[in-house]
N, C-alpha and C positions, 0 to 999 in steps of 0.2 A: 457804788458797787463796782469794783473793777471786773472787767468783759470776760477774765477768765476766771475769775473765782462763782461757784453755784450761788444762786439766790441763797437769801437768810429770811426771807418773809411765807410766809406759809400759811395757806385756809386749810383747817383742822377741821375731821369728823371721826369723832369718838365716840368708839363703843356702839356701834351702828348694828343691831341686830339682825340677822335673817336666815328664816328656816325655808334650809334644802336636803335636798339627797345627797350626800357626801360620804364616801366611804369605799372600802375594798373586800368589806362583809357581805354577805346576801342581805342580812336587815338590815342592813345600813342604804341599800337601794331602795328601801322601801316606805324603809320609817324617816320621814324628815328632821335632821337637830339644826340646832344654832348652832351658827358664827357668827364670830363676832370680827367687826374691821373695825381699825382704828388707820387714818392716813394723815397722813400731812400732804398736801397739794403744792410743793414747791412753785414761785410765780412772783411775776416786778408787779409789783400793786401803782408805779405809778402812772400808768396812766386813766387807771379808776380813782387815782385819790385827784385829779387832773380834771377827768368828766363827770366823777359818780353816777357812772350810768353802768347796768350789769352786763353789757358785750362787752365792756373794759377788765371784765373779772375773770372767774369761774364760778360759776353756777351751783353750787356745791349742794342742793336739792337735784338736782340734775344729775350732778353724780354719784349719790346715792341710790338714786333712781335706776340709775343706768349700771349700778352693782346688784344692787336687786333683781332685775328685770335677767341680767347674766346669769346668776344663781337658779333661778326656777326656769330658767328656756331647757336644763338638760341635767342630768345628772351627773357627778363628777365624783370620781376616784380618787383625787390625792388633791390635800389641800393647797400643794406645789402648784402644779402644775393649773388651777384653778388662781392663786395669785399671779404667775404669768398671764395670763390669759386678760386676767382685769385689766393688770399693768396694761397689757398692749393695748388692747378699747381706750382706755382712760388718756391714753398717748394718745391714741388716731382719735378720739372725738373731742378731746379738749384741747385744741392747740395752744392757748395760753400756759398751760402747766407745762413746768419746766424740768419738775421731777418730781418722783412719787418716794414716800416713806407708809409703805403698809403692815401693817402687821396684824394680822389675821390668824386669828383665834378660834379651837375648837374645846367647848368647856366641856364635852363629856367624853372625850377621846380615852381618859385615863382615868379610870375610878378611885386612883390616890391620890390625884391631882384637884388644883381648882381649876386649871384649862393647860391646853399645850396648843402650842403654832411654831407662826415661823416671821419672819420680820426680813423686807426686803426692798431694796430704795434702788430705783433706777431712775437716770435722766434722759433727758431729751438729746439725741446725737444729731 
């Protein structure tokens, strides 16, 4: 891989469900819905394909955990600014991830819709 081109290997978690308060409704503060995240975890895999030991990885239980555990600490308004947020944790607590591909889903946003979101990839500076 040359130094200046982003990684191309990637730990993938899809379709990751989790019911929070999300919204700019009154019942939408109230009543909890799904979202749905889907990422890719941009990352050099080799020095776990080198040790196979998981401080050589990402923990990718972990960081579903640690999206979870985000969602239900508080209630949130806009699913924007609720993807920022993740992004930035997922950067400060997973230092091997080199860049984030999220795209996160709200399936009952729009009653014509099957879901709407927003899809947003940032790297590591």
């Amino acid at each position: 891989m040359n130094r200046s081109s982003p990684p191309s290997d990637f730990i993938f978690i899809d379709n990751l469900r989790i019911n929070t308060l999300i919204g700019i409704h009154a019942w939408e503060q109230v009543q909890p819905q799904p979202l749905v995240f889907s990422l890719k975890l941009y990352c050099d895999f080799t020095p776990v394909f080198n040790s196979a030991q998981l401080e050589d990885s990402i923990d990718y239980a972990a960081v579903a955990s640690t999206i979870e555990l985000h969602c239900q600490a508080k209630a949130h308004r806009l699913i924007e600014t609720l993807a920022h947020d993740i992004l930035t944790r997922l950067l400060n607590d997973f230092p091997l991830i080199q860049g984030i591909e999220l795209t996160l889903a709200k399936p009952h946003a729009v009653a014509a819709s099957q879901q709407v979101g927003l899809q947003v990839t940032r790297w590591r500076t």
